[in-house]
VOVO-63356 format. One record per residue: x, y negated, z negated of N, C-alpha, C in turn; residue in three letters. Coordinates in steps of 0.05 Angstrom, whole numbers, padded with zeros to 5 digits, always signed. Atoms other than C-alpha are relative to their C-alpha. Layout:
<sites>
XYZXYZXYZALA/...
</sites>
This chain:
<sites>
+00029+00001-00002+02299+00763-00844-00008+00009+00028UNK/+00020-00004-00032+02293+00769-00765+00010+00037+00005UNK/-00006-00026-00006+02330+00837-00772-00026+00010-00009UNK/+00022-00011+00025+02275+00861-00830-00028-00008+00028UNK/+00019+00006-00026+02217+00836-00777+00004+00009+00016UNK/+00002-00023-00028+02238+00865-00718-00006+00027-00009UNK/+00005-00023+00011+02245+00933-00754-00036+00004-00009UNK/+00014-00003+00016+02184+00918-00793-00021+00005+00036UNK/+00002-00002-00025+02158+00904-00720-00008+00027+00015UNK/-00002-00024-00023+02177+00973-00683-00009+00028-00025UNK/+00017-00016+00008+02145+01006-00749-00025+00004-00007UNK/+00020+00006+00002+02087+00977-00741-00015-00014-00030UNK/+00002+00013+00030+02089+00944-00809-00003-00031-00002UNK/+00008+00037-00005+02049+00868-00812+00024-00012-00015UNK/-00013+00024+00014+02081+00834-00867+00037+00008-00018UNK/-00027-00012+00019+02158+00837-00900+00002-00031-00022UNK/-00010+00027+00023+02173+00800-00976+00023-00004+00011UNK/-00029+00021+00007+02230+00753-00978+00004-00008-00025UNK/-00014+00015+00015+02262+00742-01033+00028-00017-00005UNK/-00035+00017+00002+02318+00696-01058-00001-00008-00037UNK/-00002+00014+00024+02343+00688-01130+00017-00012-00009UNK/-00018+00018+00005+02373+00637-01161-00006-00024+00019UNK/+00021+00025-00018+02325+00578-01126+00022-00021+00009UNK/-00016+00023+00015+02370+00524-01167-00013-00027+00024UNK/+00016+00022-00007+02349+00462-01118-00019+00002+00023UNK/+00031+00005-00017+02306+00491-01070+00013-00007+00027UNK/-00014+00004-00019+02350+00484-01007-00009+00017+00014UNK/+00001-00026-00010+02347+00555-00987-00030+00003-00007UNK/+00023-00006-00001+02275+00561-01000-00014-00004+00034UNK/+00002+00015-00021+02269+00508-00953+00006+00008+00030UNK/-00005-00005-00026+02306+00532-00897-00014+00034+00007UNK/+00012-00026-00010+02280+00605-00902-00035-00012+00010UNK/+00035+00013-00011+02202+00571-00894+00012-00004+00023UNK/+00000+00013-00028+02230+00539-00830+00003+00023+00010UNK/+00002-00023-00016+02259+00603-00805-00027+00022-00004UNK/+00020-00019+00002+02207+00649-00827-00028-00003+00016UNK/+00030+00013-00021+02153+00599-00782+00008+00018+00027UNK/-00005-00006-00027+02193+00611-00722+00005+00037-00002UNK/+00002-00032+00002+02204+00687-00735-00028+00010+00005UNK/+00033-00001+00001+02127+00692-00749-00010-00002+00031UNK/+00007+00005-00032+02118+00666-00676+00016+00017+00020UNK/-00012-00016-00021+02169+00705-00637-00018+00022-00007UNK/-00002-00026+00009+02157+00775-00676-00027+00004-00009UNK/+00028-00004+00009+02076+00767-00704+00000+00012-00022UNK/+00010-00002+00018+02099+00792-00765+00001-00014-00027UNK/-00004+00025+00019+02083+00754-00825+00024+00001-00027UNK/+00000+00004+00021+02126+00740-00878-00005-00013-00025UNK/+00010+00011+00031+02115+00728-00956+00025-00003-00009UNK/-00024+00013+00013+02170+00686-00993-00008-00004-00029UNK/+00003+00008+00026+02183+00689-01059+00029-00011-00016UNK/-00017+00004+00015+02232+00655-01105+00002-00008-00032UNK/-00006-00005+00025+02266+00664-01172+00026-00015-00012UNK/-00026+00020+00011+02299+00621-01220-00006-00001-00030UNK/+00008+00004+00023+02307+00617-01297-00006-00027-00010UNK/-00007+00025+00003+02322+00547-01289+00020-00012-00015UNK/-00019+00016+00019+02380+00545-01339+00025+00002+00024UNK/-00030-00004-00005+02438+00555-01280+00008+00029-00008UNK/-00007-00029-00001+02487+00613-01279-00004+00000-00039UNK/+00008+00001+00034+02488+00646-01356+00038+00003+00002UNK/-00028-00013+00008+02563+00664-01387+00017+00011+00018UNK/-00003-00024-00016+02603+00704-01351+00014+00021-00023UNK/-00005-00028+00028+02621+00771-01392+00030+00015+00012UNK/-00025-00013+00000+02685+00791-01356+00019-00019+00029UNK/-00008+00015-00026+02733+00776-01295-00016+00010+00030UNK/+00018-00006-00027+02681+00804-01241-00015-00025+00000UNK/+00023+00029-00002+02639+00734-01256+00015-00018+00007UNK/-00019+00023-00007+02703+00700-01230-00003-00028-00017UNK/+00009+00024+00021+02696+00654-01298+00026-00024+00007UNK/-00018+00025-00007+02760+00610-01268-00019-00017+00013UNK/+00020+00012-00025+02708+00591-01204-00026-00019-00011UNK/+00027+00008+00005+02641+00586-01240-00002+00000-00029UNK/+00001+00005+00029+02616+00559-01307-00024+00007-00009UNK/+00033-00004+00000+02550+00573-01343-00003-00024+00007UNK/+00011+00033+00002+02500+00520-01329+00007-00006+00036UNK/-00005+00005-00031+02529+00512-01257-00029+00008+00022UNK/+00025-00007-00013+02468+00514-01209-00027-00002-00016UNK/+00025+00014+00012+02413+00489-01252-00030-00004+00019UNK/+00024+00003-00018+02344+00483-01226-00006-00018+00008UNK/+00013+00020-00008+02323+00423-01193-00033+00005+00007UNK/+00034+00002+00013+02249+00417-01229-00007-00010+00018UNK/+00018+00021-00006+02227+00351-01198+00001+00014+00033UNK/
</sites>
């Protein structure tokens, strides 16, 4: 993010999205808001955050690139509340 800002910065460009997908509890939302304040204040330019989640967790995995030993569906679930 502070790379994307500076750049955005020295092209004269106000605002850069943020995204992040795969929310699941909202951790990483969290800490990008905190950094994105202090970025905002060094650099003046603003960022917009957005995040994405189906809320079911990972889906299947369809081969050995989804490392299906490691990770299961359902793993990473959304924390709604």
């Amino acid at each position: 993010m502070y790379q994307a800002a500076r750049l955005a910065k020295l092209l004269g460009i106000p605002r850069v999205s943020v995204l992040e997908f795969g929310v699941a509890g909202g951790n990483g939302l969290v800490v990008i808001e905190q950094h994105a304040r202090w970025i905002q204040r060094e650099l003046g330019v603003h960022l917009e955050i957005y995040g994405f989640d189906t809320g079911e967790g990972l889906p299947e995995p369809l081969d050995y690139r989804d490392v299906p030993y490691a990770w299961k569906a359902g793993f990473f679930k959304m924390d709604r509340d």
